[in-house]
C-alpha positions in Angstrom: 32.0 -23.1 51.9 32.5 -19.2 51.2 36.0 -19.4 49.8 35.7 -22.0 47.5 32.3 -23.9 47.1 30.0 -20.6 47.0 32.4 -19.0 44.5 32.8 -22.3 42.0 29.1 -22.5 42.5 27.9 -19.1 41.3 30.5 -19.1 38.6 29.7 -22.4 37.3 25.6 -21.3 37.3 26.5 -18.3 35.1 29.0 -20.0 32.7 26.4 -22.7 32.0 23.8 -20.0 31.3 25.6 -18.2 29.1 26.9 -21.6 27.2 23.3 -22.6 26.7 21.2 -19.3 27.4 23.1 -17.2 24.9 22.1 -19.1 21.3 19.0 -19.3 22.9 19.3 -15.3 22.8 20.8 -15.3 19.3 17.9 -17.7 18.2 14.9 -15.5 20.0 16.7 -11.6 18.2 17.7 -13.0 15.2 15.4 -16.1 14.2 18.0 -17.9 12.4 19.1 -21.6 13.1 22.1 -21.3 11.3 23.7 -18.0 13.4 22.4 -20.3 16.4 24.9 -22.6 15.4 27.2 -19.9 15.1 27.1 -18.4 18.2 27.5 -21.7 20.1 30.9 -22.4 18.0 31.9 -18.6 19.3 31.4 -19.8 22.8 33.0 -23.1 22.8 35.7 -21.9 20.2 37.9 -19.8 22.6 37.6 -22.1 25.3 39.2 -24.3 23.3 42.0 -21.9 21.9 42.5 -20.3 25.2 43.8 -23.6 27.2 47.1 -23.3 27.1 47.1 -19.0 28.1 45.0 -20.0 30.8 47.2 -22.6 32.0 49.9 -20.4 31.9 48.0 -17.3 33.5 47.2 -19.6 36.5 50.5 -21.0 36.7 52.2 -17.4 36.6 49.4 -15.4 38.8 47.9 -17.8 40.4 44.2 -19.2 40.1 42.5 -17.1 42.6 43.8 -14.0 41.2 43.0 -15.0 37.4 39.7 -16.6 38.8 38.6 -13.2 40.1 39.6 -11.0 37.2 38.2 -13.5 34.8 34.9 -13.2 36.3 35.0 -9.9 36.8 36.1 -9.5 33.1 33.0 -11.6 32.5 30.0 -9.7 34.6 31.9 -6.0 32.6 30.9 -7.7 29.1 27.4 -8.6 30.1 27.0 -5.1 31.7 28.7 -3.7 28.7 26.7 -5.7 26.3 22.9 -5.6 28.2 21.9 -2.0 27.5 23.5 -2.2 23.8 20.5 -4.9 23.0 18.0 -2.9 24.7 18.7 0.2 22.6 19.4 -1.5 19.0 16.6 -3.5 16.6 17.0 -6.7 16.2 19.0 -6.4 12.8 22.0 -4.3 14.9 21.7 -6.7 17.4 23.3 -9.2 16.2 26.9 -7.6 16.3 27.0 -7.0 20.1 25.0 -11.1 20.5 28.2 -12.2 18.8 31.0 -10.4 20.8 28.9 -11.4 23.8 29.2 -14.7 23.1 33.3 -15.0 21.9 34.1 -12.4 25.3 31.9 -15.2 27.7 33.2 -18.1 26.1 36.8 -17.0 26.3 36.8 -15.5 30.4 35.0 -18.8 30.9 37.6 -20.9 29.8 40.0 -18.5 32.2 37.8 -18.9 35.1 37.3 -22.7 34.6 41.3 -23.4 34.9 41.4 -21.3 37.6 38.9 -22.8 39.6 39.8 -26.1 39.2 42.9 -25.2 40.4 41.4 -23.2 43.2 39.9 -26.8 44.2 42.7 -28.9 43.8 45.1 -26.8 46.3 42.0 -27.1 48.9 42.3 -30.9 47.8 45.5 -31.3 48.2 45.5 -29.8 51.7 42.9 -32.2 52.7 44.9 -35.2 52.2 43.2 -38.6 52.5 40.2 -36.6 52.5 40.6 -35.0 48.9 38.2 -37.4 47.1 35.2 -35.6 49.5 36.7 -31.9 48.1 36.3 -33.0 44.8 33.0 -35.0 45.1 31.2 -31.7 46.4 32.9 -30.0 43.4 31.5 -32.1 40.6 27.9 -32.1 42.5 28.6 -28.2 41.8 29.4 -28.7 38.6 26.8 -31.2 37.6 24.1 -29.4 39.7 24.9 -26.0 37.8 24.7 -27.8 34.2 21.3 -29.0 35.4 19.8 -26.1 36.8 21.7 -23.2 34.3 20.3 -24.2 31.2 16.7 -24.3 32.3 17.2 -21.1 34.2 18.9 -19.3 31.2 15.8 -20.7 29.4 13.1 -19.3 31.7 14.7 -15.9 32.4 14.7 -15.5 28.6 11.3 -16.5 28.0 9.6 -14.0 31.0 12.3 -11.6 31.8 14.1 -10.8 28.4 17.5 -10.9 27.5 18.0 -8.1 30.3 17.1 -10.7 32.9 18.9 -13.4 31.8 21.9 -11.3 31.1 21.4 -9.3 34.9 21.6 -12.6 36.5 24.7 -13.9 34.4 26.3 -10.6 35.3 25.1 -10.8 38.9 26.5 -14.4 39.5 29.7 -13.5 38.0 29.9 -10.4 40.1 29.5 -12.8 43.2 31.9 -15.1 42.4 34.4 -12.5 42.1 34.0 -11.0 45.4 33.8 -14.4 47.3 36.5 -16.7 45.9 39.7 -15.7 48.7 43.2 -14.3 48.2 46.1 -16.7 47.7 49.4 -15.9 48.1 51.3 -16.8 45.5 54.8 -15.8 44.0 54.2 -14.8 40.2 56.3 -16.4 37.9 58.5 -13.7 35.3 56.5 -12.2 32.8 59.3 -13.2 30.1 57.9 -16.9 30.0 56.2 -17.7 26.6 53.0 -19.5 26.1 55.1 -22.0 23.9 56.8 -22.9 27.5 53.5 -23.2 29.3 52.0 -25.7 26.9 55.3 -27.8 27.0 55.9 -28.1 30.8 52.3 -29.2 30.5 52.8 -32.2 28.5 55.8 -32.9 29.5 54.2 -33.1 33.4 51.8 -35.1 32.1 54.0 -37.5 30.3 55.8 -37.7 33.7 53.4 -38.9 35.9 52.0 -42.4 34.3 49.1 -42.7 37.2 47.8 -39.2 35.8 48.9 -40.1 31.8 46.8 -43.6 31.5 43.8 -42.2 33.7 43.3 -39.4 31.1 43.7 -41.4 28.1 41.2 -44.2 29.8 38.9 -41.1 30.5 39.3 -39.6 26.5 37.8 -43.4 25.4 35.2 -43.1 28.0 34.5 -39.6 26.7 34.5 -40.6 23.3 31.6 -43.2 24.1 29.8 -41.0 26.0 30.0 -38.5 23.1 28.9 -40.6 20.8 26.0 -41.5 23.3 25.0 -37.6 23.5 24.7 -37.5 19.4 22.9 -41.2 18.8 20.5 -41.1 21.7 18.0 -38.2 20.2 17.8 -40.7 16.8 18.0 -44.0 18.6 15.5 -42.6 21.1 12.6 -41.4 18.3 13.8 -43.3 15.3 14.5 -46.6 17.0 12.5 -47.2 19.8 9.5 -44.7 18.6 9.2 -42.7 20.8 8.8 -38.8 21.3 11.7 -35.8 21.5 10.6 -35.7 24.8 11.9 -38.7 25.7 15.0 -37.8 25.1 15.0 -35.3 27.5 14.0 -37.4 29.9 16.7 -39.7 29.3 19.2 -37.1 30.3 17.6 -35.5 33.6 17.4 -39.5 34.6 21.3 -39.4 34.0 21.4 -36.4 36.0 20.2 -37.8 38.6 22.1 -40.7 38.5 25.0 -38.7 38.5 24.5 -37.1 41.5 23.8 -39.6 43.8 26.7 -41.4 42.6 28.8 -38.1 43.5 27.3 -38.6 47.2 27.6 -42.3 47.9 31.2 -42.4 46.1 32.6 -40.1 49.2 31.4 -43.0 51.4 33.2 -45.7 49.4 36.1 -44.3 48.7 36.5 -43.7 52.4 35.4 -47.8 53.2 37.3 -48.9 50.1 39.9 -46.5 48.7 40.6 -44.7 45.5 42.1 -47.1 43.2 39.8 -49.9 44.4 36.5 -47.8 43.9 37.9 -46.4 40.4 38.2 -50.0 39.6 35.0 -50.8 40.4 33.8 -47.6 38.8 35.1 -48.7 35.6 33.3 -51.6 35.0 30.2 -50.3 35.9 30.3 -47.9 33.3 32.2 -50.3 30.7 29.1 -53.0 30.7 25.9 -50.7 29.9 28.0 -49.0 27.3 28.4 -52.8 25.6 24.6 -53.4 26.2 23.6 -50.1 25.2 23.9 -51.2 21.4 21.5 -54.4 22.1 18.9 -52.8 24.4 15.8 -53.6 22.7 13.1 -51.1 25.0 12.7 -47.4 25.8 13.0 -48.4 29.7 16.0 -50.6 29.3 18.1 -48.3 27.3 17.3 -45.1 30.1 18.2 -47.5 32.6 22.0 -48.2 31.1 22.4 -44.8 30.1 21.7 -43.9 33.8 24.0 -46.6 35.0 27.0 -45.6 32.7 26.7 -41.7 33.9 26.9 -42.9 37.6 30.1 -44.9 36.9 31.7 -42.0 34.8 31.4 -39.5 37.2 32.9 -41.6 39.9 35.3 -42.0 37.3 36.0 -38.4 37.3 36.3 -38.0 41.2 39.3 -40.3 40.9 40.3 -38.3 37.9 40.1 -34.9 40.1 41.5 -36.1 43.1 44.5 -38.0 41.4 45.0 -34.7 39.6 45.4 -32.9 42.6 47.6 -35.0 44.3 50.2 -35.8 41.6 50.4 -33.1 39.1 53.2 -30.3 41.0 51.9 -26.8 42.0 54.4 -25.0 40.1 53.0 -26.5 36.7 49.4 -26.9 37.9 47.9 -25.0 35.4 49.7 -26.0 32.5 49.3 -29.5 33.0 45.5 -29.0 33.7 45.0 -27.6 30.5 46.4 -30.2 28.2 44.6 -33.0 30.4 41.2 -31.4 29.9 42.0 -30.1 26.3 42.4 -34.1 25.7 38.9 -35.1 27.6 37.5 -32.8 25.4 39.0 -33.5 21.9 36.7 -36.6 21.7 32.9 -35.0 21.7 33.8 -32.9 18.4 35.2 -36.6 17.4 32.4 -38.6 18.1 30.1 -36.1 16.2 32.5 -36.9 12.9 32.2 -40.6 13.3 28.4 -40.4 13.7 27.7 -38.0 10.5 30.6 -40.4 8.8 28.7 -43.6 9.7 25.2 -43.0 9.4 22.5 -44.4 11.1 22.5 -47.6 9.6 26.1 -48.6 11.7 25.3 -46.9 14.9 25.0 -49.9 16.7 28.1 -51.2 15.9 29.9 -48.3 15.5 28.9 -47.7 19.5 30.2 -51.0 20.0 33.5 -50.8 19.0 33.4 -47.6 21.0 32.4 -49.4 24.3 35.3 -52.3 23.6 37.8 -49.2 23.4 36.6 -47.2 26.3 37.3 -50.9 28.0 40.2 -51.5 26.7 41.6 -48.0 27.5 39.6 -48.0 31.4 41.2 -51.3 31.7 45.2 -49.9 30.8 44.0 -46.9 33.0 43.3 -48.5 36.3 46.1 -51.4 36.0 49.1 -49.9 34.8 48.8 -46.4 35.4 47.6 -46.6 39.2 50.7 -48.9 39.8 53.0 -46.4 38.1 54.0 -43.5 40.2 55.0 -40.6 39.0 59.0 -40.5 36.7 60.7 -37.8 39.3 62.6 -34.9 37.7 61.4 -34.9 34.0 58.5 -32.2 35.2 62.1 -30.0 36.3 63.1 -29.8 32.9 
């Protein structure tokens, strides 16, 4: 609980505030929608640049030592950054909003690699028992993306950027001083990145269990991006109903997600991994092929809900096949391309929506839904009867 939970905890609270609380702070000092926008491409753009040095950072150093600098790094930019917006008007402040937001988004990244890693040697020590590590650490995850925006939110609005920013710096502070020391050898500081990225891949293309599950994921994610875009307009333009609504849609899936993070630790004990993942996969396969055909506000909440539940249980097989296959030596590496791949679809599904238009969102969501099928289908046949091609990771 204090070595790893706590720590992931409190750093996953902060980086969600600062993801969601910060354009929210560029918004309130500056007024602007379209430096909004701005400042959430400044904190998502250097997490997605910094995958591979992280990988290789983690890989070299080891996670707990890049976890603790990283959010160390992270609570000395707030507290750098907090009394510069107090002093300045809001015309000067938006220089120090913007190097507030690139700085977090990049040592978040850095602390994100590392404590996944972090989780999946505690996983990997647990055995049998690994799926229950990572079930509590997506419910720490999913509980922090919950709570941290509407705390970033509510910190703003009564306690000014100071507050928000004190507690962001305060969480980060925490996590540094409570994630444990891991002995690790570090690897020689002559690698390159260039090395780092390819061990990665080549790891990953080694081990088909771990190769199909991430590619099944990527179509899943790909739906479920597409989802996130299409629901407010489905939602209000479709079914008539108020922004609101939407919201509501979302805390529903929440919620749905969570208790499928609890009851999948009991299954997967009574039923196994590969059995439950199955199962998993066709729970959230079906409402994504109904979604496009559900005719009421109630029914379309009620398959969202459902297919959120079935991917996060697909992610606890995800996690805890991670941690069991991937090597140690190469952890980090081979983290970072798998996530950098989950990811590549959202900023995907947002070019097919604008591309398509609302007139061919239902069948464009369709087709979506027979590939995340398709790809869940590959995923959980092939790939969890493969086992991992030994001696290509060596190279």
């Amino acid at each position: 609980m204090r070595g790893v939970y706590l720590p992931r905890l409190a750093d996953a609270t902060a980086s969600s505030m600062a993801t969601y609380g910060i354009p929210l702070l560029v918004l309130g000092t500056t007024n602007s929608a379209s430096l909004t926008g701005v400042a959430f491409v400044l904190a998502w753009a250097p997490r997605l640049c910094m995958f591979g040095l992280a990988g290789m950072a983690v890989d070299r150093y080891g996670p707990a030592r890049v976890f603790r600098l990283a959010a160390a790094g992270r609570a000395l930019v707030v507290a750098g950054v907090a009394p510069a917006l107090a002093m300045v008007d809001e015309d000067a402040a938006l220089g120090p909003v913007m190097f507030l937001a690139a700085g977090v988004g990049c040592l978040t990244q850095f602390s994100f690699i590392a404590a996944e890693s972090v989780g999946a040697v505690v996983s990997r020590d647990a055995g049998d028992m690994g799926h229950r590590v990572q079930s509590v650490l997506l419910g720490i995850d999913q509980t922090a993306a919950l709570v941290g925006p509407a705390a970033g939110g509510f910190l703003l609005q009564w306690k000014g950027s100071s507050g928000m920013l004190a507690v962001i710096g305060g969480l980060s502070a925490l996590a540094c001083v409570l994630v444990p020391r891991m002995r690790r050898a570090p690897a020689p500081a002559s690698t390159p990145a260039a090395p780092g990225w390819r061990a990665g891949w080549t790891t990953l293309r080694s081990l088909p269990a771990l190769m199909w599950l991430v590619a099944g994921l990527a179509f899943s994610n790909l739906a479920l991006g597409l989802l996130e875009a299409a629901t407010p307009v489905i939602v209000v333009q479709d079914l008539g109903r108020s922004s609101a609504s939407v919201g509501v849609i979302w805390s529903c899936a929440a919620v749905a997600s969570l208790l499928a993070v609890v009851l999948c630790r009991v299954v997967i004990d009574r039923w196994g991994l590969k059995r439950v993942g199955r199962f998993a996969a066709v729970v959230t396969s079906v409402p994504c092929l109904l979604i496009a055909y559900a005719g009421s506000y109630r029914t379309y909440l009620l398959l969202v809900a459902v297919f959120m539940a079935g991917d996060t249980v697909l992610a606890v097989v995800l996690r805890t096949l991670r941690s069991r296959l991937i090597p140690v030596e190469v952890f980090g590496s081979t983290l970072s391309v798998s996530v950098l791949l989950l990811l590549l679809p959202y900023p995907l599904a947002g070019l097919l929506m604008a591309a398509a238009g609302p007139a061919a969102m239902d069948t464009l969501i369709t087709v979506c839904a027979v590939l995340q099928s398709l790809g869940l289908l590959f995923a959980l046949t092939q790939g969890v009867r493969s086992g991992p091609r030994r001696g290509r990771h060596r190279a």
